[in-house]
C-alpha positions in Angstrom: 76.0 43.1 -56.1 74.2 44.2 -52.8 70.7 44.9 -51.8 69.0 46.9 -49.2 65.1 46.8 -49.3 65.2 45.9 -52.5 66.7 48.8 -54.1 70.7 49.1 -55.1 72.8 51.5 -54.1 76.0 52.4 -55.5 79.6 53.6 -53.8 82.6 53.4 -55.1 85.6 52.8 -52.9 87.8 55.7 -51.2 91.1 55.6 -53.0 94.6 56.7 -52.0 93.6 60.1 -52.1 91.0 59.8 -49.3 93.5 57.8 -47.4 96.1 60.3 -47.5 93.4 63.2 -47.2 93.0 60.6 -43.6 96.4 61.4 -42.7 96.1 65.2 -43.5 92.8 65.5 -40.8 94.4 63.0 -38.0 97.1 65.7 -38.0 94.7 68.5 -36.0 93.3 66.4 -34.1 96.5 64.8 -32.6 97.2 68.5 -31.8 94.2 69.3 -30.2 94.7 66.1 -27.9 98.4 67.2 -26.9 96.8 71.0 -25.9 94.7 69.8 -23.4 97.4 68.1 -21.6 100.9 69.6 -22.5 100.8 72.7 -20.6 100.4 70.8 -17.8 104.4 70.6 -17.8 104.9 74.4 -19.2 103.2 75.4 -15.6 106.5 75.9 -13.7 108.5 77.4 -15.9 105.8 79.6 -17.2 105.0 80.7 -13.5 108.6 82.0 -13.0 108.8 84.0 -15.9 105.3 85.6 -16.6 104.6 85.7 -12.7 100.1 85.3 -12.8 98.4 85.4 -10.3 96.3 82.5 -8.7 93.3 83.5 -10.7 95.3 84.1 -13.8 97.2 80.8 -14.0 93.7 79.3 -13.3 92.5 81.4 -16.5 95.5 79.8 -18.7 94.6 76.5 -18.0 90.9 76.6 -18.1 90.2 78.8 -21.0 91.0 77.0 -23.8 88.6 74.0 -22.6 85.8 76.4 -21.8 86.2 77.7 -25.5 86.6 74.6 -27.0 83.5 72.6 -25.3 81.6 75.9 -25.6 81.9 76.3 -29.6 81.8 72.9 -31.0 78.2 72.9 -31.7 78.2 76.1 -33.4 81.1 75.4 -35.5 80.0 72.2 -36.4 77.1 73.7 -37.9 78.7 76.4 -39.4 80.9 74.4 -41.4 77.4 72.8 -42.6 76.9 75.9 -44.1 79.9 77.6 -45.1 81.8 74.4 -46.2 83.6 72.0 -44.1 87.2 72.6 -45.8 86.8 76.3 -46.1 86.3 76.0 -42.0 89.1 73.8 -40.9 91.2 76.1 -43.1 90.2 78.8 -41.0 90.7 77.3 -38.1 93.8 75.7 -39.0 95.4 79.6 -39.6 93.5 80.7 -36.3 95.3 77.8 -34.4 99.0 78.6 -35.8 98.4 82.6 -35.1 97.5 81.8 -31.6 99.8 79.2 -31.3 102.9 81.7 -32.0 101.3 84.2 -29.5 101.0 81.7 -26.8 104.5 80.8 -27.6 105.8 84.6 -27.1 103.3 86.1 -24.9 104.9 88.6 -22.7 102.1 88.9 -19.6 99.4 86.3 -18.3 97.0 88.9 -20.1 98.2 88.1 -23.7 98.9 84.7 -22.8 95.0 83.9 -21.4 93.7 85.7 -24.8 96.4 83.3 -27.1 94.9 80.4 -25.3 91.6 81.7 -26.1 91.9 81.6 -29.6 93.2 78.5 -29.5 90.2 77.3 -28.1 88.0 78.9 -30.9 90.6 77.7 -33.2 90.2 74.0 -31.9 86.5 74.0 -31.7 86.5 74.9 -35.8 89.0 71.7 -36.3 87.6 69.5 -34.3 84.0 69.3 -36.1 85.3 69.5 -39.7 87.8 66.8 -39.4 85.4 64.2 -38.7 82.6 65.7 -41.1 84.8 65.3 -44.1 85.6 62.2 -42.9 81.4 61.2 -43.5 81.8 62.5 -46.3 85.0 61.3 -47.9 84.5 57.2 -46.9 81.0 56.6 -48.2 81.3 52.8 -48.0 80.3 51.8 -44.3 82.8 49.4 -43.5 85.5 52.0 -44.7 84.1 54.8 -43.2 84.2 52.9 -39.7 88.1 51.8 -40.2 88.6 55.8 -41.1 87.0 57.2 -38.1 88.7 54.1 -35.6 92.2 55.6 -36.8 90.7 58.9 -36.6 89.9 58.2 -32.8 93.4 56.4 -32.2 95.1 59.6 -33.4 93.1 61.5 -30.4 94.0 58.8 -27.9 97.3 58.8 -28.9 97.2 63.1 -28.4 96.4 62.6 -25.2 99.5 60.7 -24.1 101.7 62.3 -26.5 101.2 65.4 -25.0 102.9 64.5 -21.6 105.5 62.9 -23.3 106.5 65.7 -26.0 105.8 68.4 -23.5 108.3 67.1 -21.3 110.9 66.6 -24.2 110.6 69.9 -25.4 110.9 71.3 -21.8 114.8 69.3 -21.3 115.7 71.3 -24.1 114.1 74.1 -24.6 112.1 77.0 -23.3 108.4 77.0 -22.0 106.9 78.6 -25.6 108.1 75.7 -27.4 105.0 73.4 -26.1 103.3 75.8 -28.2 106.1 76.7 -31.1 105.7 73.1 -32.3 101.8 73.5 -33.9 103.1 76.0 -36.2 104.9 74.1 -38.8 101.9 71.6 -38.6 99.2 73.9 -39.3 101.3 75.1 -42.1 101.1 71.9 -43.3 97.4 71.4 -43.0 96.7 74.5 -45.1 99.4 73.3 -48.0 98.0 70.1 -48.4 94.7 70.4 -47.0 93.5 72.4 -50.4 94.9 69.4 -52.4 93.8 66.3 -50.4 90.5 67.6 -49.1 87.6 68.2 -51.1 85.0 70.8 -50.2 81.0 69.9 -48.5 78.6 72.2 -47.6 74.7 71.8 -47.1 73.7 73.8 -50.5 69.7 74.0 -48.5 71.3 75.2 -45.0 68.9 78.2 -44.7 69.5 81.0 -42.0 72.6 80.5 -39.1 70.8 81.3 -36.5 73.3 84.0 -34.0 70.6 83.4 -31.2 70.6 79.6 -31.0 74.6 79.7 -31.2 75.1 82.3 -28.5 72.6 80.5 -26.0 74.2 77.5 -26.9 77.3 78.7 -25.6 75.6 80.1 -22.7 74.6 76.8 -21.8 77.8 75.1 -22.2 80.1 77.4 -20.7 78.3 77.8 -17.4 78.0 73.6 -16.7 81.2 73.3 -17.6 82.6 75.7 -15.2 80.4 74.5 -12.9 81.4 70.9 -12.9 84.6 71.7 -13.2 84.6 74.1 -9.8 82.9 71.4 -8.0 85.8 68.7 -9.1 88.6 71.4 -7.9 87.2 73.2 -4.8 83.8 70.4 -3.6 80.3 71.5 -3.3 79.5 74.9 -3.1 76.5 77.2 -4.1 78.4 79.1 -6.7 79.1 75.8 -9.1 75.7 74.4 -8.3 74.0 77.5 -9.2 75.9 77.3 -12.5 75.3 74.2 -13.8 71.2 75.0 -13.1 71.4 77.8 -15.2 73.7 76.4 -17.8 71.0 73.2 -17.6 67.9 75.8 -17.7 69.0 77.5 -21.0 70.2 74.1 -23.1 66.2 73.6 -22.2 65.9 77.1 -23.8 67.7 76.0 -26.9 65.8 72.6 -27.5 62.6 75.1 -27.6 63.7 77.6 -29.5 65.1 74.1 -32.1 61.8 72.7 -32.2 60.5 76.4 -33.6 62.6 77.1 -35.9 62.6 76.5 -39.9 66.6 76.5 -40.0 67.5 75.1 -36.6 71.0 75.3 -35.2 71.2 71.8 -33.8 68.1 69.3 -35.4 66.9 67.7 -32.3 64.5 65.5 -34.1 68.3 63.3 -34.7 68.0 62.4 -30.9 64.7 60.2 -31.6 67.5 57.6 -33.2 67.9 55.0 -30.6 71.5 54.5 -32.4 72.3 58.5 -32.3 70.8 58.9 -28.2 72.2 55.5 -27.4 76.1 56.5 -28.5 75.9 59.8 -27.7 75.2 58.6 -24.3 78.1 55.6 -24.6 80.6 58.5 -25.5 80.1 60.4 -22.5 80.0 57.7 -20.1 83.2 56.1 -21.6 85.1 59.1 -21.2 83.9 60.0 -18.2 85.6 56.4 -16.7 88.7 57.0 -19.0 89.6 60.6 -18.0 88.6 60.2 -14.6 90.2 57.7 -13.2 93.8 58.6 -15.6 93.4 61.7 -13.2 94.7 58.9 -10.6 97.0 57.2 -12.8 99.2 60.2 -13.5 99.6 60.8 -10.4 100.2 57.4 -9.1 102.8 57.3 -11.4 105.1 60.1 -10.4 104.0 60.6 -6.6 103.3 57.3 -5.5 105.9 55.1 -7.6 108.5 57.9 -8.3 108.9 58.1 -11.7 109.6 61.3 -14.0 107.3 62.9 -15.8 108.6 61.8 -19.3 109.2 58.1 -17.5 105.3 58.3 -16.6 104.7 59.6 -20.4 106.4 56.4 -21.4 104.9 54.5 -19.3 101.2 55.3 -20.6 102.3 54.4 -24.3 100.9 50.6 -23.4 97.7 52.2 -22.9 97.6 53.9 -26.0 98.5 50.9 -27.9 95.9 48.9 -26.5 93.1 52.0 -27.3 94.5 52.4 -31.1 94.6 48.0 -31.7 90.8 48.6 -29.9 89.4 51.0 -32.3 90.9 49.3 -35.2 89.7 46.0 -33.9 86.5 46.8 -33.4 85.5 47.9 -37.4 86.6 44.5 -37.7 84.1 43.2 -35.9 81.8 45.5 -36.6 81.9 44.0 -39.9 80.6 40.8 -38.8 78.9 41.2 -35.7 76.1 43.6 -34.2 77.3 47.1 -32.6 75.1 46.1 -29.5 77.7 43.4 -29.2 80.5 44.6 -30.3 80.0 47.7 -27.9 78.8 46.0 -24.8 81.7 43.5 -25.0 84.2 46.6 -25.2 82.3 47.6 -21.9 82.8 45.2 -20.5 86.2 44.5 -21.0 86.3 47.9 -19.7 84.7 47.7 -16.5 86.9 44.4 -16.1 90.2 46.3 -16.2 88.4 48.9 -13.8 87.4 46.0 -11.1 91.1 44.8 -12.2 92.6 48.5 -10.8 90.9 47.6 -7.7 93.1 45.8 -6.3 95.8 48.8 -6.6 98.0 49.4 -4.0 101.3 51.5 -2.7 103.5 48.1 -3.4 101.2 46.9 -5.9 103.8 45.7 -9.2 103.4 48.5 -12.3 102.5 45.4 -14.1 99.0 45.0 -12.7 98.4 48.7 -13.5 99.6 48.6 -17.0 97.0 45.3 -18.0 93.9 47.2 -16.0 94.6 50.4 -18.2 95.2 48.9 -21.2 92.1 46.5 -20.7 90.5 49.7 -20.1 91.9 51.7 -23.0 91.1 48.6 -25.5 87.2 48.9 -24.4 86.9 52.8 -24.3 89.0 53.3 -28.1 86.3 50.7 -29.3 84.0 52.3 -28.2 84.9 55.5 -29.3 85.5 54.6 -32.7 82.1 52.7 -33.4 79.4 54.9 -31.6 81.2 57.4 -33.1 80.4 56.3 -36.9 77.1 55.2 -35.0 76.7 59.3 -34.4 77.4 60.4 -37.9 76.2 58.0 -39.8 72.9 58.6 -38.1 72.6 62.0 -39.5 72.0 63.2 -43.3 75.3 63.8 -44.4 74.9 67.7 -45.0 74.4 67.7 -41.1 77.9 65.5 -40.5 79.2 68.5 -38.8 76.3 69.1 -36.6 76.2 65.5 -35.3 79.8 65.2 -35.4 80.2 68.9 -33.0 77.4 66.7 -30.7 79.6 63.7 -30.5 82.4 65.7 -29.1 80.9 67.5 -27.1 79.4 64.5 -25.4 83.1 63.7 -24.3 84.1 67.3 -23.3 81.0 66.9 -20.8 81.9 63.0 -19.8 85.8 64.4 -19.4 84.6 67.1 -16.7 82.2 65.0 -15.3 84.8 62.0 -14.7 87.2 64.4 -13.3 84.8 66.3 -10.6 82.5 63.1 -10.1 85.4 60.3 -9.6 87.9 63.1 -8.5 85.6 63.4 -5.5 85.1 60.6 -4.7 88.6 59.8 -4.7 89.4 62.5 -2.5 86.7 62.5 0.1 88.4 58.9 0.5 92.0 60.1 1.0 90.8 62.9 2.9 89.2 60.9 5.4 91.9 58.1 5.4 94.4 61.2 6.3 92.8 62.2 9.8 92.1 59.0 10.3 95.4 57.7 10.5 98.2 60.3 10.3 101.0 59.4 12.8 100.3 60.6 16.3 104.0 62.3 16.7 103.7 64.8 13.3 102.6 68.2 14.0 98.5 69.4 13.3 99.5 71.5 11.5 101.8 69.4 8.9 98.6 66.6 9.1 96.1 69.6 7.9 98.0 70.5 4.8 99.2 66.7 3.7 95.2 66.0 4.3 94.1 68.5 1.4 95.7 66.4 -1.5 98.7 64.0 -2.3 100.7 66.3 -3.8 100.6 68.9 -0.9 101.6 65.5 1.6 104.7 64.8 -0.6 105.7 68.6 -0.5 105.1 68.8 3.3 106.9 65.5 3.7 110.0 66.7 1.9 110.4 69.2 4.5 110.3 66.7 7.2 113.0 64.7 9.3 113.2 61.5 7.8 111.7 59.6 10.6 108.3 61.8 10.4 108.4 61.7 6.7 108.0 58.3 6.1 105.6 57.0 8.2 103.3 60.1 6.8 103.9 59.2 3.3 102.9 55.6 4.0 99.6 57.1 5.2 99.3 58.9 2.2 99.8 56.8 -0.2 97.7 54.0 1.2 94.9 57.0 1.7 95.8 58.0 -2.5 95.7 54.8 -3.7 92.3 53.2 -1.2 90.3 56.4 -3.2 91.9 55.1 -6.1 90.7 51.9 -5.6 87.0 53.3 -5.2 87.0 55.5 -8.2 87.8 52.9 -10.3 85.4 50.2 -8.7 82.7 52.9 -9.3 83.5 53.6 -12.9 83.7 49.6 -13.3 79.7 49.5 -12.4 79.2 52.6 -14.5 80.6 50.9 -17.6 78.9 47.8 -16.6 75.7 49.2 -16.4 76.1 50.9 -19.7 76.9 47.7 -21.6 73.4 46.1 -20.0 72.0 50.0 -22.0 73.7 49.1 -25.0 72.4 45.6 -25.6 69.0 47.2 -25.5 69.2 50.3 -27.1 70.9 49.5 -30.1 70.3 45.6 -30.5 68.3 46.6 -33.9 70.8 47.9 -35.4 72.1 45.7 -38.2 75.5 44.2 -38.9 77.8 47.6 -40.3 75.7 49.6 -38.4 73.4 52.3 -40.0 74.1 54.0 -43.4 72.9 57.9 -43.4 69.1 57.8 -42.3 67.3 61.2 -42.2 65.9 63.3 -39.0 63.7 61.1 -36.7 64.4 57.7 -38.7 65.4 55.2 -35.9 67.8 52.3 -37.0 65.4 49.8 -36.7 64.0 51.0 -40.3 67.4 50.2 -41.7 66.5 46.3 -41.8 68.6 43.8 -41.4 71.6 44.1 -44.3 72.0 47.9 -44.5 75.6 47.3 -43.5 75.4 46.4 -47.4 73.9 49.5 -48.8 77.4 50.2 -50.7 78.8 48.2 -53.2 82.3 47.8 -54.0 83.2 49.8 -56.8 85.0 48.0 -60.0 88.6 49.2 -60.6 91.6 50.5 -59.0 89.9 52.0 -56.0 92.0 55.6 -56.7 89.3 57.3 -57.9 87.2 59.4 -55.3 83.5 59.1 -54.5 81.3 60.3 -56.8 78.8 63.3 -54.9 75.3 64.7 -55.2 75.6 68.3 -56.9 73.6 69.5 -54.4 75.9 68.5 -51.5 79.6 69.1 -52.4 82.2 70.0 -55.0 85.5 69.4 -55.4 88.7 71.7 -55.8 
C-alpha cells in the first residue's frame, strides 16, 4: 500500500472495458485531425464543380476552424453539466449529419453551412473525449499512458488526413473526403452507449448563455484576426480584431470572478502546473504547425514529390510523435514533469536548429531526423501537460479544463502559422527582388515574388532557359525563410524548456492527482504520483465513482 500525507487512497485499476472505451474516443478525435487538413486536397476538384467565389472558397475552409476554436470552452462546460457521454453522442450525430451534407452539397452556400456544423459538431467531441478520459483512468500513471495514445491518435489525424484525402481523391469523387466520417460516427454512437459510462457535475448550478456567447466573441474575432494577418500581412482590419477579441476575454475573466456558477473557473489558472502547460501546449504547437506549413510545401514544390508521396513521407514524423507521447508516461513515472518536459523541449528546439541547415539540395534525410526530433518533443509534450491540465482540475470540471487545453493549441496553431508564416515570407519575399534573374520580365518577377507556389506556376509558363534560373531563386529564397522560421521556433522552444524547469519543478514524480480551484501543485508533496493504489484482482472491473459525480449505463 501507498500513502499521500498520511492518508490512503484507494483506485482500482481501469480494466479492458476502459481500454476498449480508449479505442472508442481516439476514434473522433483522429477524425477531427483529418478535417482540418483533408480538404486541403478536395479544393480543386471542389472549385470546378460548385464554382465559389474567392470569398466563398475562403468561407469553406475557414469556417469550421472558427467554429471549432470558438466553442470548445462552452461545450466543455456544457458537457460538465449535461453529461459528458450524452454530449459526444450528440455531437457524434451532429458530425455524421453534416458530414453527408458536406459530402452532397450542391452550392458553396450549403456547403459553408455543412462545414459549419461540423465545426459545432467537432467542438462537442473534442472536450468530451478527453473528459471521460479523467474520468475513466483514475490511477495516475494510467491515466497519463491513456491520454499519450489519446494525443498520438490526433498527431497521427493530422498526417493521415493528407494521405487518405489524396487516396480517396485517385478514386473517387470530391464528397468522399467527407463520405468516409459517416460509418465512423455510426460506430461511435453503437458502441459509445456500451463502452462509455456517463459523468456529469450533479452541483453544476446555472450555464450561464452570457459568459458562453462572449466567450465566443472573444475567440472568434483573434482568431480571424491572426489568421488575416498570417494570409494577407499587417493591416488595420486584423489588428483591430484581435484588440477587441483580447478586450472582451478581459470581459469574461470579470464577469468569471462574479459569478456563483462561472462558465470557465479562473481561480484553476493560480496552478503553476495548470498556467505552466497551458502555456507549454500553445507554444509547442505553435513551432509544430508553423514551421509543417514549410514542410508540406518543401515537399511537393521544392523536392517534387506528389501529394500522397509527401503524405507518406510525413508518416516518420508521426511515428516519432506517437513513440514520444508513449515514452514520456514512461518517464513520467520515474522522473519529474519539469524534466521530463524541458528535455522534450529541448529535443525539440534541437531538431529545429537541425532544420536550419535546410536547403534546395539539402538530402530528404536531414529533414526527416529534424522533424521527427521535433515531433518526438512536441507529442511529449502534448501528452504530459495535457494530463498536467486535467489532472489539475476537480474532476466534475475535466471538461472545462480539458475545452482550455485545446483551445490553447487552436490559438498556438494560428499563431505559428501567421507569426512563423511571416517571417518566412518577408524572407523569401525579399530574397525574390533581391536576386531574380536580370533577363525575366517585371512583370513575371512581381508575381513569383508573392509566394512559392505562384513562382512555380509562373515558371511553368516560361522557356526553359528563364524557368530555371528563376526557380533556383525561388527555392533558395523558400527554403533561406525556411531556415529562419525554424531557427526562431528553436529559441522559442528553448526558452520555454528554461519556463518549464521553473514553473513546474514542484511538481512531484506522476504529476498532480485532481487538486481543487486555486490549489497549486506544490501542496501535492512529494509522493502524490502515489495517491492510487493498485487494485487486487483481474483489473476488468471499472472504477468505482462518487454518487454524486457519475453513473453508469
Amino acid at each position: 500500500m501507498k500513502s499521500t500525507n498520511q492518508s490512503t487512497q484507494y483506485a482500482p485499476l481501469a480494466g479492458r472495458r476502459e481500454w476498449a472505451g480508449l479505442a472508442v474516443l481516439m476514434l473522433p478525435v483522429l477524425l477531427i485531425a483529418m478535417s482540418v487538413t483533408i480538404l486541403n486536397f478536395a479544393l480543386p476538384r471542389l472549385s470546378a464543380e460548385l464554382e465559389p467565389s474567392s470569398a466563398q472558397l475562403l468561407w469553406i475552409m475557414d469556417i469550421y476552424t472558427f467554429l471549432l476554436a470558438g466553442l470548445l470552452v462552452t461545450m466543455g462546460t456544457l458537457g460538465d453539466r449535461i453529461g459528458r457521454r450524452r454530449l459526444l453522442m450528440l455531437g457524434a450525430v451532429a458530425f455524421g449529419i453534416a458530414s453527408l451534407a458536406s459530402a452532397f452539397a450542391t452550392s458553396p452556400e450549403m456547403l459553408i453551412a455543412s462545414r459549419a456544423l461540423l465545426g459545432i459538431g467537432g467542438a462537442t467531441l473534442m472536450p468530451a473525449t478527453l473528459a471521460l478520459i479523467r474520468n475513466m483512468f483514475v490511477v495516475p500513471r494510467q491515466r497519463q499512458l491513456a491520454i499519450g495514445l489519446w494525443t498520438a491518435g490526433f498527431i497521427a489525424g493530422t498526417a493521415v488526413g493528407p494521405l487518405a484525402g489524396g487516396i480517396l481523391l485517385e478514386f473517387f469523387w470530391w464528397g468522399s473526403v467527407f463520405l468516409v466520417n459517416v460509418p465512423i460516427m455510426l460506430l461511435l454512437l453503437v458502441a459509445g452507449p456500451i463502452l462509455l459510462p456517463e459523468y456529469r457535475d450533479p452541483n453544476a448550478g446555472r450555464f450561464d448563455l452570457v459568459s458562453a456567447a462572449l466567450s465566443l466573441a472573444a475567440v472568434l474575432p483573434v482568431i480571424y484576426g491572426v489568421k488575416k494577418l498570417s494570409e494577407d500581412g499587417f493591416g488595420w482590419s486584423p489588428v483591430v480584431a484581435i484588440v477587441v477579441g483580447l478586450a472582451i476575454g478581459g470581459w469574461v475573466v470579470l464577469r468569471q470572478l462574479r459569478l456563483p456558477d462561472p462558465l470557465i473557473d479562473v481561480r484553476l489558472f493560480r496552478s503553476s502546473a495548470f498556467s505552466a502547460s497551458l502555456i507549454t501546449v500553445m507554444l509547442g504547437v505553435f513551432a509544430l504547425v508553423g514551421f509543417m506549413l514549410f514542410v508540406s510545401q518543401y515537399l511537393q514544390l521544392v523536392l517534387g514529390l506528389r501529394p500522397i508521396m509527401a503524405g507518406v513521407w510525413m508518416l516518420p514524423m508521426v511515428t516519432m510523435s506517437a513513440v514520444g507521447s508513449v515514452l514520456s508516461v514512461v518517464l513520467a513515472g520515474r522522473i519529474r514533469p519539469a524534466y521530463v518536459v524541458g528535455g522534450a523541449l529541448l529535443i525539440g528546439a534541437a531538431g529545429m536548429t537541425l532544420l536550419t541547415r535546410i536547403g534546395p539540395d539539402t538530402p530528404i534525410a536531414l529533414l526527416l531526423v529534424g522533424v521527427g526530433m521535433v515531433g518526438a518533443g512536441m507529442g511529449s509534450i502534448a501528452a504530459l501537460c495535457t494530463d498536467l491540465v486535467v489532472a489539475s482540475a476537480p474532476s466534475e470540471r475535466a471538461g472545462a479544463a480539458s475545452s482550455l487545453s485545446e483551445t490553447a493549441g487552436e490559438l498556438g496553431g494560428a499563431l505559428g502559422i501567421a507569426i512563423m508564416g511571416s517571417i518566412g515570407m518577408a524572407i523569401y519575399r525579399a530574397d525574390m527582388m533581391a536576386g531574380a534573374p536580370a533577363d525575366v520580365p517585371d512583370e513575371v518577377v512581381d508575381a513569383a515574388h508573392e509566394t512559392l507556389p505562384g513562382a512555380v506556376a509562373v515558371a511553368e509558363r516560361l522557356p526553359e532557359a528563364l524557368a530555371t534560373p528563376l526557380l533556383d531563386v525561388a527555392f533558395q529564397a523558400f527554403t533561406d525563410g525556411m531556415r529562419m522560421a525554424a531557427g526562431s521556433a528553436a529559441v522559442i522552444l528553448a526558452a520555454a524548456a528554461v519556463m518549464v524547469l521553473f514553473t513546474l519543478r514542484h511538481v512531484p514524480v506522476g504529476g498532480v492527482s485532481g487538486h481543487g480551484p486555486g490549489d497549486d501543485t506544490e501542496s501535492a508533496g512529494e509522493g502524490s504520483d502515489d495517491t492510487a493504489i493498485e487494485a487486487v484482482g483481474d483489473g476488468d472491473s471499472a472504477p468505482p465513482t462518487a454518487p454524486d459525480t457519475a453513473s453508469r449505463p
